[in-house]
N, CA, C and O atoms as a GROMACS GRO file, in nm:
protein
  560
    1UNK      N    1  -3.666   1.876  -0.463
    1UNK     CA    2  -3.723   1.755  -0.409
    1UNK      C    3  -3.726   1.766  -0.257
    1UNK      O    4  -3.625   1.800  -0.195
    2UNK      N    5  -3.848   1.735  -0.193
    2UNK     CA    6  -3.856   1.764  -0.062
    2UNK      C    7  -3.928   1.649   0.017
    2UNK      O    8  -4.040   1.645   0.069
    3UNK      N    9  -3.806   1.539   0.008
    3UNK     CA   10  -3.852   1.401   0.078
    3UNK      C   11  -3.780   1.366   0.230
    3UNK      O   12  -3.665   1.405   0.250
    4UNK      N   13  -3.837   1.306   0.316
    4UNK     CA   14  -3.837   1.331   0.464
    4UNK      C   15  -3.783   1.125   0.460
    4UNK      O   16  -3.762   1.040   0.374
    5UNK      N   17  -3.782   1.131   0.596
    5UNK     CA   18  -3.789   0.977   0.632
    5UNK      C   19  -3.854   1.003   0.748
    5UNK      O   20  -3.794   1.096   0.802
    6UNK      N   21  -3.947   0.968   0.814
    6UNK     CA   22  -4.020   0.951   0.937
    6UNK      C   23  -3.916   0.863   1.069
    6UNK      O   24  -3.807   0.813   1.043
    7UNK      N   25  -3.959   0.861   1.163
    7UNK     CA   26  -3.871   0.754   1.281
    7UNK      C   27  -3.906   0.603   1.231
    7UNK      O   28  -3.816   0.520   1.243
    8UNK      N   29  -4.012   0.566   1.184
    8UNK     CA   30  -4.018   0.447   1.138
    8UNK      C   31  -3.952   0.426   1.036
    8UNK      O   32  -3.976   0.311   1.000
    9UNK      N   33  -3.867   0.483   0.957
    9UNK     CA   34  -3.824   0.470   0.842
    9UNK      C   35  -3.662   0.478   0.926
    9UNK      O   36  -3.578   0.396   0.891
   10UNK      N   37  -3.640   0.546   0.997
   10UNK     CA   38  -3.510   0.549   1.047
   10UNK      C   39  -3.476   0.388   1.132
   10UNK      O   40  -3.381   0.316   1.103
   11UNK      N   41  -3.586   0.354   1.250
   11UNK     CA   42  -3.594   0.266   1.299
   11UNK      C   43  -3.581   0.100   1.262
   11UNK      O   44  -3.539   0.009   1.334
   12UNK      N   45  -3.642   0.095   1.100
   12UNK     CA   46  -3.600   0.011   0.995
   12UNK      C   47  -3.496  -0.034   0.943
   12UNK      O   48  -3.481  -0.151   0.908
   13UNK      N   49  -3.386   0.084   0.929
   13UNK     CA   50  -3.282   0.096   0.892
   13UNK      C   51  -3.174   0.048   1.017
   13UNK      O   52  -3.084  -0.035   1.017
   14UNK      N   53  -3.214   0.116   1.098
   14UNK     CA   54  -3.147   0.094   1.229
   14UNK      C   55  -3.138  -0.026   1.226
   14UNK      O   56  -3.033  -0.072   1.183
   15UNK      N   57  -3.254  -0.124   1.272
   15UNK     CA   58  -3.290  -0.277   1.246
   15UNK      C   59  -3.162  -0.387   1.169
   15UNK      O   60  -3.073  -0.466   1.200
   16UNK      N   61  -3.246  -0.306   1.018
   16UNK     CA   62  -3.173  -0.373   0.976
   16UNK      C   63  -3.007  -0.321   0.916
   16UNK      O   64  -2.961  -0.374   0.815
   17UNK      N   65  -2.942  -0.232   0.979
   17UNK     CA   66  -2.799  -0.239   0.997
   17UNK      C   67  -2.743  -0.367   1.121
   17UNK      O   68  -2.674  -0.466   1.098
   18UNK      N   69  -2.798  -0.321   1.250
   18UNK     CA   70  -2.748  -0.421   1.347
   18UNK      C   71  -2.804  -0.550   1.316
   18UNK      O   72  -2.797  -0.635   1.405
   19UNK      N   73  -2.859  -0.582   1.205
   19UNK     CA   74  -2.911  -0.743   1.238
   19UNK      C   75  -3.004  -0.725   1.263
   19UNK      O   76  -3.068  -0.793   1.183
   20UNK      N   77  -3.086  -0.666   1.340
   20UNK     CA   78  -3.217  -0.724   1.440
   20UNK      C   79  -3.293  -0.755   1.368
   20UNK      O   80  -3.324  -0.870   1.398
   21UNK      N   81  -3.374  -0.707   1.243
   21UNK     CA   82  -3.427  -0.759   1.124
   21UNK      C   83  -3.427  -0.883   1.101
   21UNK      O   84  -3.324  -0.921   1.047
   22UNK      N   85  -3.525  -0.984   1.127
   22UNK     CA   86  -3.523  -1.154   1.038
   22UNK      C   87  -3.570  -1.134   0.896
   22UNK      O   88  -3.672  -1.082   0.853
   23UNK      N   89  -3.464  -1.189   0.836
   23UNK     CA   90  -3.488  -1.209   0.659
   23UNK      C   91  -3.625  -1.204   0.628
   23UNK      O   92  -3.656  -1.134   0.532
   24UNK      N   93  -3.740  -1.280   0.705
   24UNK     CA   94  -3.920  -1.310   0.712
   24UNK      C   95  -3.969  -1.148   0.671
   24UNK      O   96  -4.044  -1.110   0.580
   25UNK      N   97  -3.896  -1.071   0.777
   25UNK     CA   98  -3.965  -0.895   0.806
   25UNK      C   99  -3.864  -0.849   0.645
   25UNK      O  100  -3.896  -0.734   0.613
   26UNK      N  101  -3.797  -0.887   0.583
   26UNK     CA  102  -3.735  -0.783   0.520
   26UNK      C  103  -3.773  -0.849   0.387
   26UNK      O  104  -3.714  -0.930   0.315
   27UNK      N  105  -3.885  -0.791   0.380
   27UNK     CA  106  -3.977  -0.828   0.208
   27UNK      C  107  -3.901  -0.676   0.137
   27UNK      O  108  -3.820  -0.586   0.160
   28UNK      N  109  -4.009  -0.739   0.023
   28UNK     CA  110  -3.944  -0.634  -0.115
   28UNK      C  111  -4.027  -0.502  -0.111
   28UNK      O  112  -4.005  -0.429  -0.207
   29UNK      N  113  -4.108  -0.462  -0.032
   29UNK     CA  114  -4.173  -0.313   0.074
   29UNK      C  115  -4.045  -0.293   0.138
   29UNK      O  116  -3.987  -0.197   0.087
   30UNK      N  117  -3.990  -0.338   0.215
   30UNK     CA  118  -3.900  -0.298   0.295
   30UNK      C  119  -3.762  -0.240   0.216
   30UNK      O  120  -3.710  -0.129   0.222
   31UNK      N  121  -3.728  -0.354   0.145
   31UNK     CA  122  -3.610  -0.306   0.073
   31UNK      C  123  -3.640  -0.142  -0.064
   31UNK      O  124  -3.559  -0.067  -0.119
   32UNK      N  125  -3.741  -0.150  -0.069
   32UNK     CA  126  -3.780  -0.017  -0.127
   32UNK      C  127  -3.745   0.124  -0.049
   32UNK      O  128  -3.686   0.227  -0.080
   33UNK      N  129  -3.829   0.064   0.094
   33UNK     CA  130  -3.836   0.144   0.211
   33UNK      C  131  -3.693   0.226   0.234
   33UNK      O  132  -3.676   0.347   0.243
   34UNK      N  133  -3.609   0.129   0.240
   34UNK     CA  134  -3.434   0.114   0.308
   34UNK      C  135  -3.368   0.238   0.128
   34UNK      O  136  -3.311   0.347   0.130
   35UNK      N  137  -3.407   0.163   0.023
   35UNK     CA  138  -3.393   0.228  -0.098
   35UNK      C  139  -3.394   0.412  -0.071
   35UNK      O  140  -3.311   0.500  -0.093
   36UNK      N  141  -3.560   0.408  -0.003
   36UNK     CA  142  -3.578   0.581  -0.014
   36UNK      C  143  -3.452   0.650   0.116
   36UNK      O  144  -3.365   0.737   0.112
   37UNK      N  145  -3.498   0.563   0.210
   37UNK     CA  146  -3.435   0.622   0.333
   37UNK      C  147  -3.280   0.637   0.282
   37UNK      O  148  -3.231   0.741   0.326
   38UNK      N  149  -3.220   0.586   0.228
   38UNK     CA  150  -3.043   0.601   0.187
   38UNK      C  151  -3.088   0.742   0.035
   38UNK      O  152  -3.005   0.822  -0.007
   39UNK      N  153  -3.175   0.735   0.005
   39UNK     CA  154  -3.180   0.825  -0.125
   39UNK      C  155  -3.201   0.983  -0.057
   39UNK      O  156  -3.156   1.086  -0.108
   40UNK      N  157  -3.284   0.973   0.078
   40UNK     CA  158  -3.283   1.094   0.112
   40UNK      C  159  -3.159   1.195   0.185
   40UNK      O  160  -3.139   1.316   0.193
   41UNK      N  161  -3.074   1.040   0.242
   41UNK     CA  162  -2.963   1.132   0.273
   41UNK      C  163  -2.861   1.131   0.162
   41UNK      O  164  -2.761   1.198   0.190
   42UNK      N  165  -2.860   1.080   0.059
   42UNK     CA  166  -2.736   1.060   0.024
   42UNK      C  167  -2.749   1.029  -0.160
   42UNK      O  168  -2.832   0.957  -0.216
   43UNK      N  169  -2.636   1.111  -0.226
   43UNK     CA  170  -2.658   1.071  -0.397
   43UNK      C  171  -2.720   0.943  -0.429
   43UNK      O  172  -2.718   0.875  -0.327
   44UNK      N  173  -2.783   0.870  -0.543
   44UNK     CA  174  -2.765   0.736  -0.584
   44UNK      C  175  -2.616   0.663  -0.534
   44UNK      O  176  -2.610   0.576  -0.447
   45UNK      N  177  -2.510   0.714  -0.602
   45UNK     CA  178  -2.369   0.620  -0.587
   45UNK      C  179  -2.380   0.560  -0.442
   45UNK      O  180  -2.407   0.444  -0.411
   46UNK      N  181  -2.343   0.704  -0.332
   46UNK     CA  182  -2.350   0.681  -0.192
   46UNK      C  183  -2.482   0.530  -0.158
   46UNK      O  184  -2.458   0.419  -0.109
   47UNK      N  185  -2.586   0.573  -0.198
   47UNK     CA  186  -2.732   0.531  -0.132
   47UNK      C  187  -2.688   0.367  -0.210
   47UNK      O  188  -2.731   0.259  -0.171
   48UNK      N  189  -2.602   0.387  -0.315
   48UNK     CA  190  -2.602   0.237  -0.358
   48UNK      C  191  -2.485   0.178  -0.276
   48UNK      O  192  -2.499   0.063  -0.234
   49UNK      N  193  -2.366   0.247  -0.246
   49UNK     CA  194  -2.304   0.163  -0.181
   49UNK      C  195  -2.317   0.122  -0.029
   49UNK      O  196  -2.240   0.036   0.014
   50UNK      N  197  -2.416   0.181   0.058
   50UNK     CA  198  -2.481   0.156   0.175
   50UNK      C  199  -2.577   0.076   0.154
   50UNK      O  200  -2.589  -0.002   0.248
   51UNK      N  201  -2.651   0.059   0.070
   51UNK     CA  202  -2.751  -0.067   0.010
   51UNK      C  203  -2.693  -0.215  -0.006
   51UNK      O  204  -2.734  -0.327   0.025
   52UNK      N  205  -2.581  -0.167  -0.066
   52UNK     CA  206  -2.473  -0.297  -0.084
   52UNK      C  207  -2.384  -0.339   0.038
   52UNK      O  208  -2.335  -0.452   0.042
   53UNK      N  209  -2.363  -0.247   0.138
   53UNK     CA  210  -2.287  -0.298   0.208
   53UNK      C  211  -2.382  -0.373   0.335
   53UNK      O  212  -2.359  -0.480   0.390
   54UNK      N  213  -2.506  -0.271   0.363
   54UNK     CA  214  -2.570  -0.322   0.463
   54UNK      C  215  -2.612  -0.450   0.421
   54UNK      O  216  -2.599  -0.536   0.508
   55UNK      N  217  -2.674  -0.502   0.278
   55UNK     CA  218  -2.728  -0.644   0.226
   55UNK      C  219  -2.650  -0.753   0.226
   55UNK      O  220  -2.686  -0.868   0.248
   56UNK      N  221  -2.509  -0.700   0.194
   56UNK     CA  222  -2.444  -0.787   0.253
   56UNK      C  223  -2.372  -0.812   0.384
   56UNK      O  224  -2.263  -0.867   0.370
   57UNK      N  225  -2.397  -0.794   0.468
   57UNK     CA  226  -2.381  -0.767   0.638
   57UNK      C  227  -2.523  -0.852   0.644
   57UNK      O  228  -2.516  -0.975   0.633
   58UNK      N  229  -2.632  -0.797   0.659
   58UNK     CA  230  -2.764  -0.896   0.663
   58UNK      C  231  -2.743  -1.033   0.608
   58UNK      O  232  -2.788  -1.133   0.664
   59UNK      N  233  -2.679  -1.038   0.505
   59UNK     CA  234  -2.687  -1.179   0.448
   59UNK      C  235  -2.576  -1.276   0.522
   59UNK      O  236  -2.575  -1.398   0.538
   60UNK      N  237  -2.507  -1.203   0.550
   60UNK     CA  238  -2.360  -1.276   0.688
   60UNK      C  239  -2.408  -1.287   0.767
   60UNK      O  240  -2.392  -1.405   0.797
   61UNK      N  241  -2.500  -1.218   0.877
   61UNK     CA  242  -2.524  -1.205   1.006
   61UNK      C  243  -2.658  -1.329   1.008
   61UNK      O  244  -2.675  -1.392   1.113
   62UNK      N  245  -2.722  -1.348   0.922
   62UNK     CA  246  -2.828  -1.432   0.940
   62UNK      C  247  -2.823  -1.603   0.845
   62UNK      O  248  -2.913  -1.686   0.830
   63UNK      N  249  -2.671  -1.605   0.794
   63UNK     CA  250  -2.611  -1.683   0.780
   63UNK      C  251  -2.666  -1.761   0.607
   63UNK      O  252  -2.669  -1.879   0.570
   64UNK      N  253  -2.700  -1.641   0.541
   64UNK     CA  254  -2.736  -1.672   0.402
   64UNK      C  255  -2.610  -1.658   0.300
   64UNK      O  256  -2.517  -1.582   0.327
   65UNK      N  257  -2.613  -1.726   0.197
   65UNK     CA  258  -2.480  -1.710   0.092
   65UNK      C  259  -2.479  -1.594   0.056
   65UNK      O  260  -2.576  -1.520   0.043
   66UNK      N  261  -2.372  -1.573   0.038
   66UNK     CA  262  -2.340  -1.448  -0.029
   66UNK      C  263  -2.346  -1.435  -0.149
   66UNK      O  264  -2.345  -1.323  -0.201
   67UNK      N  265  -2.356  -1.561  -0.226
   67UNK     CA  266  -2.427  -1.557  -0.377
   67UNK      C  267  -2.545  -1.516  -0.353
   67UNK      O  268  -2.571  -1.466  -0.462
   68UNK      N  269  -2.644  -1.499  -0.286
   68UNK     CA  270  -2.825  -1.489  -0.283
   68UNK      C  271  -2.802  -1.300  -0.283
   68UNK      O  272  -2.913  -1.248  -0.269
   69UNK      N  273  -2.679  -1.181  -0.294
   69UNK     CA  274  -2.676  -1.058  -0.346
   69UNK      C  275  -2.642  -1.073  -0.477
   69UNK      O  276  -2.568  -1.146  -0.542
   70UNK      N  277  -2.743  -0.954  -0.504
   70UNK     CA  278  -2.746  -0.931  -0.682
   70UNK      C  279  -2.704  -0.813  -0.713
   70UNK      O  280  -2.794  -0.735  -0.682
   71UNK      N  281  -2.596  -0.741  -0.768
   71UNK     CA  282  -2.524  -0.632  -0.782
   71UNK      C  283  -2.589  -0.524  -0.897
   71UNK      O  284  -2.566  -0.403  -0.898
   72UNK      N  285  -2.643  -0.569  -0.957
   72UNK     CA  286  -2.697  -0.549  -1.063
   72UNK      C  287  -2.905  -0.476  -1.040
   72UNK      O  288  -2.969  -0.380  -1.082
   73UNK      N  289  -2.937  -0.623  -0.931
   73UNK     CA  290  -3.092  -0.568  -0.922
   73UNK      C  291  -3.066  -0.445  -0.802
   73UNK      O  292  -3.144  -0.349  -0.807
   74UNK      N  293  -3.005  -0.444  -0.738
   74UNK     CA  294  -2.989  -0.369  -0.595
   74UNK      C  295  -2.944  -0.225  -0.645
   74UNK      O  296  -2.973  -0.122  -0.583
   75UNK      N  297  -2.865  -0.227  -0.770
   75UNK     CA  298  -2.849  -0.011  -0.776
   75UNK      C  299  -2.932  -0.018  -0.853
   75UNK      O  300  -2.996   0.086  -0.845
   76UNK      N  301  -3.001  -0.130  -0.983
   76UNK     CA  302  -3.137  -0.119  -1.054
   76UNK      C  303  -3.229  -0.052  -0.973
   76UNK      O  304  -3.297   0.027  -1.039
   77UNK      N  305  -3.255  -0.055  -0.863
   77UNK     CA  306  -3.393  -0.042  -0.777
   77UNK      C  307  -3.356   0.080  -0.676
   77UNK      O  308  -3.447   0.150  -0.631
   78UNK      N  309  -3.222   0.103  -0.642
   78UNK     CA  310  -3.177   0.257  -0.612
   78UNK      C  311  -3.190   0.374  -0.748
   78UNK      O  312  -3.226   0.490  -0.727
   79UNK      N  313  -3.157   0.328  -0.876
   79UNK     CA  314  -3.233   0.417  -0.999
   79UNK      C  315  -3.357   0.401  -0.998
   79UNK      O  316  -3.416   0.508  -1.021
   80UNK      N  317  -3.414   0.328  -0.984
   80UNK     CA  318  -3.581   0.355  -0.996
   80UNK      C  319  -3.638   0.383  -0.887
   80UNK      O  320  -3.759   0.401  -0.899
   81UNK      N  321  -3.586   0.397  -0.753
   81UNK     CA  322  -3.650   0.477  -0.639
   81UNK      C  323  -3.602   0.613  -0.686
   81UNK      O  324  -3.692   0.692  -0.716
   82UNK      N  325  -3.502   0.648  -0.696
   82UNK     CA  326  -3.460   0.768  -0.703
   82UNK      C  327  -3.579   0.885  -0.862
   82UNK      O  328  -3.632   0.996  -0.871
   83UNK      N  329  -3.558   0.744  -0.959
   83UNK     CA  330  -3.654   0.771  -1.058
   83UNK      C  331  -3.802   0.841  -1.009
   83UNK      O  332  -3.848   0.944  -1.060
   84UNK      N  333  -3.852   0.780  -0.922
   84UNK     CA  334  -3.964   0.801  -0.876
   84UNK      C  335  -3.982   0.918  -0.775
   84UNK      O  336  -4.078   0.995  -0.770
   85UNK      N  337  -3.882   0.916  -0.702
   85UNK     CA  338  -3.875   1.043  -0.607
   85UNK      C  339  -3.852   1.166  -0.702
   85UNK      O  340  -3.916   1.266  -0.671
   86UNK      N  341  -3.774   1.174  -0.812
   86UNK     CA  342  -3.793   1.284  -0.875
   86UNK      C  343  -3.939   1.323  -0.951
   86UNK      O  344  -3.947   1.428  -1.014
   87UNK      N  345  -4.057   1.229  -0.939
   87UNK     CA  346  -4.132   1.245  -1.007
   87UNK      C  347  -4.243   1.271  -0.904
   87UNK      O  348  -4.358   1.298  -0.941
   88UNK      N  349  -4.213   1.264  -0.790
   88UNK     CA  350  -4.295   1.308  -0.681
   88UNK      C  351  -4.226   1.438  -0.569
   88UNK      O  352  -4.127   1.438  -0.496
   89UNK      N  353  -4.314   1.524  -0.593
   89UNK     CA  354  -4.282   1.644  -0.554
   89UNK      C  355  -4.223   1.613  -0.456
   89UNK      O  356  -4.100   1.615  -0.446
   90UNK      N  357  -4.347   1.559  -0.318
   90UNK     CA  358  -4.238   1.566  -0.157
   90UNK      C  359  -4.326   1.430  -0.092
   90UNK      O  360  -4.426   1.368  -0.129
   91UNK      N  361  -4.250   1.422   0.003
   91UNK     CA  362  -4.299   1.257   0.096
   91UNK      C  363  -4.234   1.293   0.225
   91UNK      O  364  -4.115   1.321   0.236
   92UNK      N  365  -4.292   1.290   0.289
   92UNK     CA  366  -4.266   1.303   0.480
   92UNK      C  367  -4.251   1.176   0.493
   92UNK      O  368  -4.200   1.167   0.605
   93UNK      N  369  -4.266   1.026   0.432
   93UNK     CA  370  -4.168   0.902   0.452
   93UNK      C  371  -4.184   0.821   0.385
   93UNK      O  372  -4.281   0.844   0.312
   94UNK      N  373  -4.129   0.712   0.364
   94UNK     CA  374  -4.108   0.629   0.322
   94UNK      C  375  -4.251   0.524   0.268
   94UNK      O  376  -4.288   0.493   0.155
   95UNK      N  377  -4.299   0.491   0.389
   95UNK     CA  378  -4.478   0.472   0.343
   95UNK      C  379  -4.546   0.558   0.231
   95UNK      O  380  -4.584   0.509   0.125
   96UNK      N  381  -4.559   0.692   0.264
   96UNK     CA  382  -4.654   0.788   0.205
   96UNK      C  383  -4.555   0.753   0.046
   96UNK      O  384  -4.613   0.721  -0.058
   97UNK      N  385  -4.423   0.765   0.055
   97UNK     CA  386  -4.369   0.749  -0.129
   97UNK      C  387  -4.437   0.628  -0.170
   97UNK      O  388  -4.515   0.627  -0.266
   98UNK      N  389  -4.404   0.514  -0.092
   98UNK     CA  390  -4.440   0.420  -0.165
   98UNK      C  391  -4.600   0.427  -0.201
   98UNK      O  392  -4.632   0.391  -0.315
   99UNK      N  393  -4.699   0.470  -0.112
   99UNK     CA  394  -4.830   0.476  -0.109
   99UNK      C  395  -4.870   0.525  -0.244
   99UNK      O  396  -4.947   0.474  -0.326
  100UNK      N  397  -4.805   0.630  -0.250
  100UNK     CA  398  -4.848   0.727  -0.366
  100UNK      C  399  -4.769   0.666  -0.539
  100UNK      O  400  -4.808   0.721  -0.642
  101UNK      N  401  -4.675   0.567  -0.546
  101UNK     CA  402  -4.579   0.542  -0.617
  101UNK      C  403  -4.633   0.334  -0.610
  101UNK      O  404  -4.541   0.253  -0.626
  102UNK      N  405  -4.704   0.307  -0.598
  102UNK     CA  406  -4.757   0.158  -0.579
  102UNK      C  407  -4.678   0.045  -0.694
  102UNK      O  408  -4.646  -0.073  -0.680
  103UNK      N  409  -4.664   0.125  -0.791
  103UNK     CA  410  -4.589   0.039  -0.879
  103UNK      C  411  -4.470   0.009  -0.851
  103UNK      O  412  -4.421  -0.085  -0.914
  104UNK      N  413  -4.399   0.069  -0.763
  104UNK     CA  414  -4.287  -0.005  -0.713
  104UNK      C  415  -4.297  -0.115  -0.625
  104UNK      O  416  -4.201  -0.177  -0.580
  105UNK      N  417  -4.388  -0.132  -0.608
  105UNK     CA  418  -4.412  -0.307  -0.543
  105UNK      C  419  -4.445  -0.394  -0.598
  105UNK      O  420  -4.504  -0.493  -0.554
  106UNK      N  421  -4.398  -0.359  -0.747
  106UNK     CA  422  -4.430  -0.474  -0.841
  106UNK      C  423  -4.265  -0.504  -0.870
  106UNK      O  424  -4.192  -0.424  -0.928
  107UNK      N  425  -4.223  -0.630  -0.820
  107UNK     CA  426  -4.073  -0.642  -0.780
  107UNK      C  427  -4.036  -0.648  -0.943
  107UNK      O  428  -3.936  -0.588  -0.982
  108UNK      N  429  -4.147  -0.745  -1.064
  108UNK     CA  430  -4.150  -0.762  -1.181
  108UNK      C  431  -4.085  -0.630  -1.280
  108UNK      O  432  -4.053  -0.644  -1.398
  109UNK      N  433  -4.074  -0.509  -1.204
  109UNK     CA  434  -4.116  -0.352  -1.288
  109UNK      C  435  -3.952  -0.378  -1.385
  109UNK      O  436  -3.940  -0.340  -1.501
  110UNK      N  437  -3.838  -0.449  -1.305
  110UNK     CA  438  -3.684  -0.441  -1.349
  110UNK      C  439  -3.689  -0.502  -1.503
  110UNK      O  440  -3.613  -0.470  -1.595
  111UNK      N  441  -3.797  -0.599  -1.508
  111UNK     CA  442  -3.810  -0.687  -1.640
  111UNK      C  443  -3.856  -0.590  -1.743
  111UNK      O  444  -3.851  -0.624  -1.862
  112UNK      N  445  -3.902  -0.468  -1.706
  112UNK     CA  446  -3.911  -0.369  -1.840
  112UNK      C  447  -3.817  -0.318  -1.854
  112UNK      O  448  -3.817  -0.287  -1.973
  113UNK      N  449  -3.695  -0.272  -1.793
  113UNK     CA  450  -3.548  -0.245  -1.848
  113UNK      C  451  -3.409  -0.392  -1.862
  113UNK      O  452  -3.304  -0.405  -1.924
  114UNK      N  453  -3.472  -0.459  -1.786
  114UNK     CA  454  -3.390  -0.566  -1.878
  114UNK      C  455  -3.468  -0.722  -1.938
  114UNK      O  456  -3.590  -0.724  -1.949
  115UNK      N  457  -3.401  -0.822  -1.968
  115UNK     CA  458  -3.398  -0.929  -2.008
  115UNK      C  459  -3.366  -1.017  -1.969
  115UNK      O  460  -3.246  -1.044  -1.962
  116UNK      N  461  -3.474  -1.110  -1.921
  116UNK     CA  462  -3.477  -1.220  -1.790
  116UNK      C  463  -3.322  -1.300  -1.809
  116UNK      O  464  -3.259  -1.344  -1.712
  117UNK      N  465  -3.280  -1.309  -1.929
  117UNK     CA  466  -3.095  -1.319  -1.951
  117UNK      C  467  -3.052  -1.275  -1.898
  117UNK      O  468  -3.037  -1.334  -1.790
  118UNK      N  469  -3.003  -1.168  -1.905
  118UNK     CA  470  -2.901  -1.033  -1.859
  118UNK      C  471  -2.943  -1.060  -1.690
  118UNK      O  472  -2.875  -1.118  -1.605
  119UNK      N  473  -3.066  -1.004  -1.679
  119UNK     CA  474  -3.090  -0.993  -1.554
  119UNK      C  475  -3.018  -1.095  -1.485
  119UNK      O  476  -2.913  -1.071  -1.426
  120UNK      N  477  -3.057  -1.178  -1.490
  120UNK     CA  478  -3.051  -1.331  -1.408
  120UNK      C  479  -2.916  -1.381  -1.452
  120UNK      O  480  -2.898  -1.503  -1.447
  121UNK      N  481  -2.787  -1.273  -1.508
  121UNK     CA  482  -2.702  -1.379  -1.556
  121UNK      C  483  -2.582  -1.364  -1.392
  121UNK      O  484  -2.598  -1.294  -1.292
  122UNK      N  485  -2.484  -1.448  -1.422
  122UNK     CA  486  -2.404  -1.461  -1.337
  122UNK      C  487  -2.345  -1.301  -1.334
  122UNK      O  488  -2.331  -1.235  -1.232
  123UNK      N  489  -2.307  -1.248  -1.505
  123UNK     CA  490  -2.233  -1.183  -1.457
  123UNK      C  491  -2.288  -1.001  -1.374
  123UNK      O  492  -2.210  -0.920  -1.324
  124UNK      N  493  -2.464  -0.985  -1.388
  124UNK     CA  494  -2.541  -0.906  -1.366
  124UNK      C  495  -2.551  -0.930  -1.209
  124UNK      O  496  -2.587  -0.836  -1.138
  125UNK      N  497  -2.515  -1.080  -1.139
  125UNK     CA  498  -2.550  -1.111  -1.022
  125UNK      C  499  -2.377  -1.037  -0.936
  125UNK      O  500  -2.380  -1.029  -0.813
  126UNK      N  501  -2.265  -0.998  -0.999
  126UNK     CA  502  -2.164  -1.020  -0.960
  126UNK      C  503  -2.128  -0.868  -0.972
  126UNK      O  504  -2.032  -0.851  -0.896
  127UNK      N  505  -2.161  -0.746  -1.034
  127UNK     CA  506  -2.137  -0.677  -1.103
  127UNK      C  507  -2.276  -0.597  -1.156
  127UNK      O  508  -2.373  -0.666  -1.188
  128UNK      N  509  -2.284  -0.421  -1.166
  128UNK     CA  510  -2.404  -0.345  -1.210
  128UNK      C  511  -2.353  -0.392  -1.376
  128UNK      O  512  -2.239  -0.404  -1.423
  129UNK      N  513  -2.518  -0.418  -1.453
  129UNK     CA  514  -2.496  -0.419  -1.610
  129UNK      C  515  -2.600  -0.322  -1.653
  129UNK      O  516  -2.718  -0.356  -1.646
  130UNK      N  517  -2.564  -0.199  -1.700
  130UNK     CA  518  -2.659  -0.117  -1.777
  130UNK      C  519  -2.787  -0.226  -1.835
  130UNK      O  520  -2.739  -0.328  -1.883
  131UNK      N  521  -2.895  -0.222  -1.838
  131UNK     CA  522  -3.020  -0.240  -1.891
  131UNK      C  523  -3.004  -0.234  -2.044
  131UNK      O  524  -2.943  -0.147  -2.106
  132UNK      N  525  -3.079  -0.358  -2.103
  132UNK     CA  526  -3.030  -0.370  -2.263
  132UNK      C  527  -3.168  -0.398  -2.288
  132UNK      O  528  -3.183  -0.493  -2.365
  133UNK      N  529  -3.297  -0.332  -2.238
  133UNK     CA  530  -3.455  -0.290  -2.321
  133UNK      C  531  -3.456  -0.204  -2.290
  133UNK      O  532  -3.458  -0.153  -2.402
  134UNK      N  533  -3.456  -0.072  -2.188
  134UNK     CA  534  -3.519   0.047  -2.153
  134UNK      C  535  -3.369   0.086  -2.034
  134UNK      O  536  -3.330   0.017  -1.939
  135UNK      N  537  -3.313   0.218  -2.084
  135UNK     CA  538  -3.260   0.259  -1.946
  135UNK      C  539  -3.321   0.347  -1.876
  135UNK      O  540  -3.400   0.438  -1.900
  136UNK      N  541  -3.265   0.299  -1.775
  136UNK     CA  542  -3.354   0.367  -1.629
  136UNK      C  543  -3.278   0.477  -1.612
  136UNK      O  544  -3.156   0.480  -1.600
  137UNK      N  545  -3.412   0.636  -1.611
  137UNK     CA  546  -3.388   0.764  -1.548
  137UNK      C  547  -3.231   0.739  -1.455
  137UNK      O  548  -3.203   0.649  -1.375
  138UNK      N  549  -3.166   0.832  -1.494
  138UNK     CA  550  -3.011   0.859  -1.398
  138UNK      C  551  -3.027   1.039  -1.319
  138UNK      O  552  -3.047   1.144  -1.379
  139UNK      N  553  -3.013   1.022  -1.211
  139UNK     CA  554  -3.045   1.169  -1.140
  139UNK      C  555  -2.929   1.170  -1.070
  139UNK      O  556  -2.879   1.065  -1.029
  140UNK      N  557  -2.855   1.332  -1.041
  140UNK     CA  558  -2.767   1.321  -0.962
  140UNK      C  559  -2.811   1.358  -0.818
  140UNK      O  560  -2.731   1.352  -0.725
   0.00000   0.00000   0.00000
């Protein structure tokens, strides 16, 4: 696999580690974006627990609950970036994956491995719950 992150993809990240990022700029493109950029340096586990720690740092710093993180959709969507990067040869960044990979901007895609239940339950919001319709590709 021969995937890159560009300076805009670094610069994003940057962003949104220190804060500078307003919640407005950090749509569900972005959080894909942040998805590849942690996948290129680092396993799923790693890339999920920098996903989790930076989201919640963003959600402190701009003064949102800390109930509004979902433990469950957030390494969901680090397996299915990662899913997808194995299925695409190479990407020089983060744009060009998503460009070429469009279905990941269908935020809806999680509802084919789980069940608007499960998904949406407290204890999926608190905690990762394996997928109970389709499991999602696992890559090391």
């Amino acid at each position: 696999m021969a995937h890159a992150a560009s300076a805009a993809d670094r610069h994003l990240i940057t962003e949104l580690e220190r804060g500078s990022l307003m919640p407005s700029q950090f749509d569900h493109r972005a959080h894909v974006r942040a998805a590849y950029v942690y996948l290129v340096d680092a396993d799923p586990d790693t890339a999920t627990i920098r996903m989790r720690d930076t989201l919640q740092s963003f959600l402190q710093r701009h003064g949102v609950p800390a109930s509004k993180y979902h433990a469950t959709i957030t390494q969901a969507w680090i397996l299915a970036v990662r899913h997808f990067m194995e299925r695409t040869p190479t990407s020089a960044s983060a744009d060009e994956f998503i460009d070429g990979n469009p279905e990941l901007l269908d935020s809806r895609i999680m509802l084919s491995h789980y069940s608007a239940e499960l998904l949406f339950s407290s204890d999926a919001r608190a905690e990762f719950v394996e997928p109970d319709i389709s499991p999602i590709p696992r890559y090391e």
